[in-house]
N, C-alpha and C positions, 0 to 999 in steps of 0.2 A: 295139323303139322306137328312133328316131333324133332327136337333136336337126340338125337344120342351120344355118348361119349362113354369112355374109358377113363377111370384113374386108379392112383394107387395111395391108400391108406392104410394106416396102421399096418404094412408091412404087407398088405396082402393088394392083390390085383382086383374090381369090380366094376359095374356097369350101369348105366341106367339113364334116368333123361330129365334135362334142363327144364326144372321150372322157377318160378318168381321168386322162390324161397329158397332156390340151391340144389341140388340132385336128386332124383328122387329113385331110391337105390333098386336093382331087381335083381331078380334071382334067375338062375338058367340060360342060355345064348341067346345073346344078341341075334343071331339068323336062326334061331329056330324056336323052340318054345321057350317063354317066357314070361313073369309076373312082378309085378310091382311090391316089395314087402313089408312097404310102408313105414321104412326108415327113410329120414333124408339128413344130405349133409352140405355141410356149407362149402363152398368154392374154396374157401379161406381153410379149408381142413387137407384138404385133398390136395395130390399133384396128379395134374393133367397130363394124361397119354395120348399116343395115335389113338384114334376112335376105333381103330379097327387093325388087323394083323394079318395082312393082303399075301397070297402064297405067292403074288407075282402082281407086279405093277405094268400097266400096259400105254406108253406117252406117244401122242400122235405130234406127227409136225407137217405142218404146212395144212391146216384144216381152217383156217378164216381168210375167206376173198379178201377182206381188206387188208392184210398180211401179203395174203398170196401179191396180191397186187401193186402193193411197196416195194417187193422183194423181187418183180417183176418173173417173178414163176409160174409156171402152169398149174393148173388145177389140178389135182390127180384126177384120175378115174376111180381109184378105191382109197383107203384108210392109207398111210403111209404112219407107220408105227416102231417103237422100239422097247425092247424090255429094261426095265429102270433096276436096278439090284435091290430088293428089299430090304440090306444093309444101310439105303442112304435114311430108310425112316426116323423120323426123333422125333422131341415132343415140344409141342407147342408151346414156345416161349424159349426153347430151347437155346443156348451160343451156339451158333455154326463156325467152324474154324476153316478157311485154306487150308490147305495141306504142305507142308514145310516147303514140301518137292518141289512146288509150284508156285511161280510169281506172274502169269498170266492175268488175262481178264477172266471175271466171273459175275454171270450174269442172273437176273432174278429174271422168273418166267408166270406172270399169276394165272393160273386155271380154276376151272371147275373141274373137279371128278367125281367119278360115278364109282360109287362102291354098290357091288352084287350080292344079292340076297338070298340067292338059293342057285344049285348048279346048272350050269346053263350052256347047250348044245346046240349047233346050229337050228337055232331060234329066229323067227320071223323079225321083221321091225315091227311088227303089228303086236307080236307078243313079247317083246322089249321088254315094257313097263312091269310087268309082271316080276321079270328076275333081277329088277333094277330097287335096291333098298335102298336107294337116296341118295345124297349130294352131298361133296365138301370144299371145302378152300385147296388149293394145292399149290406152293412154290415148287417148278421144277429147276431149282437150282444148274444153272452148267458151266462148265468150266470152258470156256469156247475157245481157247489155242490149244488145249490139247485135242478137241473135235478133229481140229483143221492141221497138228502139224507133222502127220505122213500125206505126205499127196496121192499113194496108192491107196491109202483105207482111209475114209471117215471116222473118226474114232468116238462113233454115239454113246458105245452103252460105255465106255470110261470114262469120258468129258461129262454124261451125268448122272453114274455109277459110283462117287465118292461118298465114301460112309459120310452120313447125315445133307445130304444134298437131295433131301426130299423130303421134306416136312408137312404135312398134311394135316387138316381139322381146325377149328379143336370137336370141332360134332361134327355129325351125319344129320344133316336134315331129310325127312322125309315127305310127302306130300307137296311137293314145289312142280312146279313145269319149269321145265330147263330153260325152255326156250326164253320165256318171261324174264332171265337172270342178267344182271351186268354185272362184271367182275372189273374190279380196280386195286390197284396196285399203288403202295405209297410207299415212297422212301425216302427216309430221313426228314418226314413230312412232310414231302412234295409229291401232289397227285400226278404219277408216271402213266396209267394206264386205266381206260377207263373204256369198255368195249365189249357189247351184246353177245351175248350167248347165242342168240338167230340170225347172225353172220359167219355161224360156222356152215363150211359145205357137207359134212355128214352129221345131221343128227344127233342127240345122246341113242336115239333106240336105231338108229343106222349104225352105228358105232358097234354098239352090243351086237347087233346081228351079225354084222359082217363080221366081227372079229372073233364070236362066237362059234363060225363055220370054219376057221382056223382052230383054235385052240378052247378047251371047254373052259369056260371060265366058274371058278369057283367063291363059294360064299365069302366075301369080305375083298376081293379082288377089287381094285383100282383101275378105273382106265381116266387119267390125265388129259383131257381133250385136246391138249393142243392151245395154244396160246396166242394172241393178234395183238396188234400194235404198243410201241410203246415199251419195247423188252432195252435193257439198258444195261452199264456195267455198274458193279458197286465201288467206287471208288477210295472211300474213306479209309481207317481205318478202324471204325465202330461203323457199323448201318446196319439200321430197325428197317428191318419188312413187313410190311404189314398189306396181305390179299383182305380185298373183303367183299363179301356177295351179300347181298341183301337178301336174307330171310336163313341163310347160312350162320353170318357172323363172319368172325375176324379171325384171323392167324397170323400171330408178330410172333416174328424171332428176328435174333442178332446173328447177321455175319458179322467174322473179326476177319481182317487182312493179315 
């Protein structure tokens, strides 16, 4: 297993992966050829970026029975998904701000997502894993009375489409089974959400497939699985979020009200 990540030092952008001593820097893309150059640098030097620069984010809702079944909703029959604007990305550790406009509720959402490793067309579930580079943390922040307040349209992709309302990482693990994962959610250190990854109804390589037959997914692309019990508003006016997947790692950032 590999953790990867992005940061930026000395003024310049690079890449490379988490070991006991601190980053261990390489040369060349992240999804395609690559080498180790045998520099490394301490945490403490660096700031931490998205891991990855997704051409499009892809969030499922209503994909855990145990969800589904709080919410008393029916199961889909396929993925039910929405596009997340790539403008909400920021970086791990990041302040998240409300937006002036808005004194609504805003809600934390912890997931697992899947960042894609090479291009990928309507592909099997069988051959899933193949275009599938690993795993990370994902708050899908939303802003939930703007969702709900035209009663002719649902308002997905703006309720959680606000710049930095999608913060993702701080790595890309790779080598993990999805299934195996349980994601938890803390806030203001209270454990909110704590809830298997093998109670979702489609798969990480169900997910890739089907959504793959839709739209070709490309390298570094996100798909947000979908989130189950336990989703809350942030109240305060400081609150630490912090997702965490074991074998992943952690991702705390501040909302401000």
């Amino acid at each position: 297993m590999k953790q990867w990540l992005r940061f930026r030092h000395a003024g310049a952008t690079g890449f490379g992966t988490l070991t006991q001593s601190g980053i261990s820097v390489h040369e060349g893309e992240m999804f395609g050829r690559h080498a180790a150059t045998g520099k490394t640098l301490a945490l403490s030097e660096v700031e931490l970026l998205a891991p990855c620069t997704p051409s499009k984010i892809v969030a499922l809702w209503n994909n855990f029975h145990a969800l589904a079944a709080k919410l008393n909703q029916p199961e889909p029959p396929e993925p039910l998904y929405l596009l997340k604007a790539t403008t909400t990305i920021t970086t791990p550790g990041a302040v998240i701000r409300r937006p002036s406009y808005y004194d609504g509720k805003t809600t934390y959402e912890g997931e697992l997502g899947i960042v894609i490793g090479r291009t990928c067309a309507r592909v099997s579930p069988a051959e899933a894993d193949s275009f599938i580079f690993g795993y990370t943390c994902v708050n899908d922040i939303t802003a939930n009375d703007i969702l709900t307040s035209d009663p002719t349209f649902p308002q997905w992709a703006r309720a959680k489409g606000i710049d930095d309302y999608g913060p993702f990482g701080p790595v890309i693990a790779t080598g993990l089974d999805p299934a195996k994962l349980t994601v938890r959610t803390i806030l203001n250190g209270a454990e909110r959400q704590n809830y298997p990854i093998s109670d979702m109804i489609f798969t990480a390589q169900e997910l890739v497939s089907k959504i793959s037959h839709d739209m070709t997914l490309l390298p570094g692309d996100l798909i947000a699985v979908g989130t189950s019990v336990g989703v809350g508003v942030m109240k305060e006016p400081v609150n630490t979020v912090t997702v965490a997947i074991d074998g992943i790692g952690e991702l705390t950032n501040e909302f401000r009200l």
